[in-house]
N, C-alpha and C positions, 0 to 999 in steps of 0.2 A: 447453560451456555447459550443454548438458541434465542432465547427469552433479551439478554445482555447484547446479541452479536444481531440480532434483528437488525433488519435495513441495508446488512453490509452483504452485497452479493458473491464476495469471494472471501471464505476464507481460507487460512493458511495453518497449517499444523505443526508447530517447531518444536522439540523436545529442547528440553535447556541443559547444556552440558557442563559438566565441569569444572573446564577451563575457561567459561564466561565467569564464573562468580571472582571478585573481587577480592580486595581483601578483607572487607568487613561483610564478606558472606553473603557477599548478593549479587545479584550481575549486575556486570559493569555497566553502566548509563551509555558507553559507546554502545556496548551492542543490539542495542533496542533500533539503534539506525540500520543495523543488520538486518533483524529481523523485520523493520519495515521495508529493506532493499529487496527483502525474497519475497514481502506479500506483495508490493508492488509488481514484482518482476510474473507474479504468479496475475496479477490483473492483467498484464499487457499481455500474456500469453492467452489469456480468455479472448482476448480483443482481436487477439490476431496481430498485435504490431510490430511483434518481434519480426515477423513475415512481410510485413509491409516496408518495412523498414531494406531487408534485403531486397525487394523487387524496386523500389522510391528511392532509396539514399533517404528517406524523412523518416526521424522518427525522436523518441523522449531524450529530452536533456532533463536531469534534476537542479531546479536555478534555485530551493532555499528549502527548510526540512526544519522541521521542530517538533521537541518533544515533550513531554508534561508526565511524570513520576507521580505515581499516586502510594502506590504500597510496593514496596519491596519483595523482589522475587526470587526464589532461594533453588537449589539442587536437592532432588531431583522434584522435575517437576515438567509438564507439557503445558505449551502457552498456542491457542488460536488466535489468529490475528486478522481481523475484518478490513477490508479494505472496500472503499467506494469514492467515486469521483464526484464530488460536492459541488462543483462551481465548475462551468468552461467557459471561456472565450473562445477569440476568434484564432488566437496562437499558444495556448495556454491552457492548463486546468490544475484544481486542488482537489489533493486524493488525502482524505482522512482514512487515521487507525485507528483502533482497540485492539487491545492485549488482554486476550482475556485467561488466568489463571485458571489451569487443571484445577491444583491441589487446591489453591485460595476459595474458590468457585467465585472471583472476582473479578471487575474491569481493574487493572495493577496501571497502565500505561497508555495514554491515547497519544497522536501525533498528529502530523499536516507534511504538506509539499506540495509545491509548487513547482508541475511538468511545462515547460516550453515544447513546443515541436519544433524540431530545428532538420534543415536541408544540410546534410554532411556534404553534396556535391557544388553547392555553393557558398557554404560557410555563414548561412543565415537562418532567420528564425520562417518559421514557416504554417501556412494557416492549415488548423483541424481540417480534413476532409471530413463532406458529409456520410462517407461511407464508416469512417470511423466513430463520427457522432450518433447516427444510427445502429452500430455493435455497441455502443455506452449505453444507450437508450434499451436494448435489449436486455443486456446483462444483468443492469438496476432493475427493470422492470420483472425480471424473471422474480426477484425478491423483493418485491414490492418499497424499492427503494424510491423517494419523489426525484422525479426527472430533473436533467438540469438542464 
């Protein structure tokens, strides 16, 4: 798994439940959005933004999200899920995944999305602080992930 999930500095440990499989016995393609809503949400808590966010009124919007199926993932089974921020602007960044299969001992599912920073207090988009580009810069770097 570490060998497959290299370069991603947060991952995320989801057991796969029952009532995600589908009816052809595998879980459902929505929930893979799930599960990159929790690795995500598990980055921004590295980052500290959830916290910033209550002190600022600034913090993530998700403006677009996609996903790519490689192998089919079945019950029961434990799914890691890497997450790392690949690309930032100046109001903006893309946070790739991997899904990486317990049982399979496979990468099953990778994804994207694209975070805006948006001002709740004024209903606009809003540019990265360098305080938060420097918690990104850390984070990556702590796993030797290349800077962005």
């Amino acid at each position: 798994m570490e060998a497959m999930l290299k370069g991603y500095p947060v991952i995320t440990e989801i057991p796969v439940a029952w009532g995600e499989m589908d009816a052809l016995n595998h879980v459902n393609n929505v929930v893979y959005f799930r599960y990159f809503e929790t690795a995500r949400i598990d980055y921004f808590l590295q980052l500290s933004l959830m916290d910033d966010l209550q002190k600022t009124g600034i913090g993530p919007v998700l403006k677009e999200t996609q996903c790519s199926y490689k192998i089919p993932v079945t019950f029961p089974d434990t799914l890691h899920i890497g997450s790392k921020i690949c690309d930032m602007g100046d109001d903006r960044f893309t946070m790739e995944y991997s899904v990486y299969s317990q049982k399979l001992g496979k990468i099953t599912t990778v994804g994207r999305a694209e975070v805006v920073m948006f001002n709740f207090k004024t209903n606009k988009k809003a540019h990265i602080s360098d305080e938060i580009r420097s918690r990104v810069t850390e984070i990556q770097a702590e796993k030797d992930v290349i800077s962005v």
